[in-house]
C-alpha positions as CSV (number, residue, x, y, z in Angstrom):
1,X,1.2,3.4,-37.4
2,X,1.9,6.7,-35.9
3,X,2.7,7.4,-32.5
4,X,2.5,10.7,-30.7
5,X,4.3,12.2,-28.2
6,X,2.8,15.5,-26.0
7,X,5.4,17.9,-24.2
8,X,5.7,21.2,-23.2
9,X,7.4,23.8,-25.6
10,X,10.4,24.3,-23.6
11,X,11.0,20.3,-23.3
12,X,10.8,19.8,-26.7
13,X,12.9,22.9,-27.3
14,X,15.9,21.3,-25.1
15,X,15.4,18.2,-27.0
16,X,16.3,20.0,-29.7
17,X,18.8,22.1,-28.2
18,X,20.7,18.7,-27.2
19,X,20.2,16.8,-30.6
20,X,22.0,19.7,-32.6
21,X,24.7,19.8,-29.7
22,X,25.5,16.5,-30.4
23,X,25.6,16.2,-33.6
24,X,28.2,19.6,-33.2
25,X,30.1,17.0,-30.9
26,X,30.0,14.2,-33.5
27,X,31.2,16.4,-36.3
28,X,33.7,17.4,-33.9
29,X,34.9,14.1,-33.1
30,X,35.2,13.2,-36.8
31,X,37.3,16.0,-38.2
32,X,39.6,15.7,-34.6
33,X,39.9,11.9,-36.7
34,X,40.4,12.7,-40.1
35,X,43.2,15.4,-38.8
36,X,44.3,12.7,-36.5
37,X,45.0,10.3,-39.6
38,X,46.7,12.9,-41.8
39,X,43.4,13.2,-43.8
40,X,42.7,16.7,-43.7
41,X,44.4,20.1,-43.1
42,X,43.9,23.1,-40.7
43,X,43.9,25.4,-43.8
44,X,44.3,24.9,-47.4
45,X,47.6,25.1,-48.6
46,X,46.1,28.0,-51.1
47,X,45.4,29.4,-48.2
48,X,48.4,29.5,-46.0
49,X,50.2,30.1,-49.0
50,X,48.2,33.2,-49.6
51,X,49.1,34.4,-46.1
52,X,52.5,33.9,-46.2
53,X,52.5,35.9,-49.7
54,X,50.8,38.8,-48.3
């Protein structure tokens, strides 16, 4: 069974404007955790190491 749903472009566009908006937020929220609970890093250390080196 399929249902249908008619809207004007510019609805539909903010409707998808607002899903990928969230989902930034989410992705947000879960890396702000993972750093939160020591399970990630700002850099790499090859990184930071590299720009400490020079």
């Amino acid at each position: 069974m399929y249902q249908v749903v008619i809207s004007k472009n510019n609805k539909f566009q903010q409707l998808l404007s607002d899903a990928e908006m969230f989902q930034d937020i989410r992705d947000f929220d879960l890396a702000q955790a993972k750093l939160a609970r020591g399970e990630d890093e700002l850099l790499p250390l090859s990184v930071a190491q590299a720009i400490l080196d020079g």
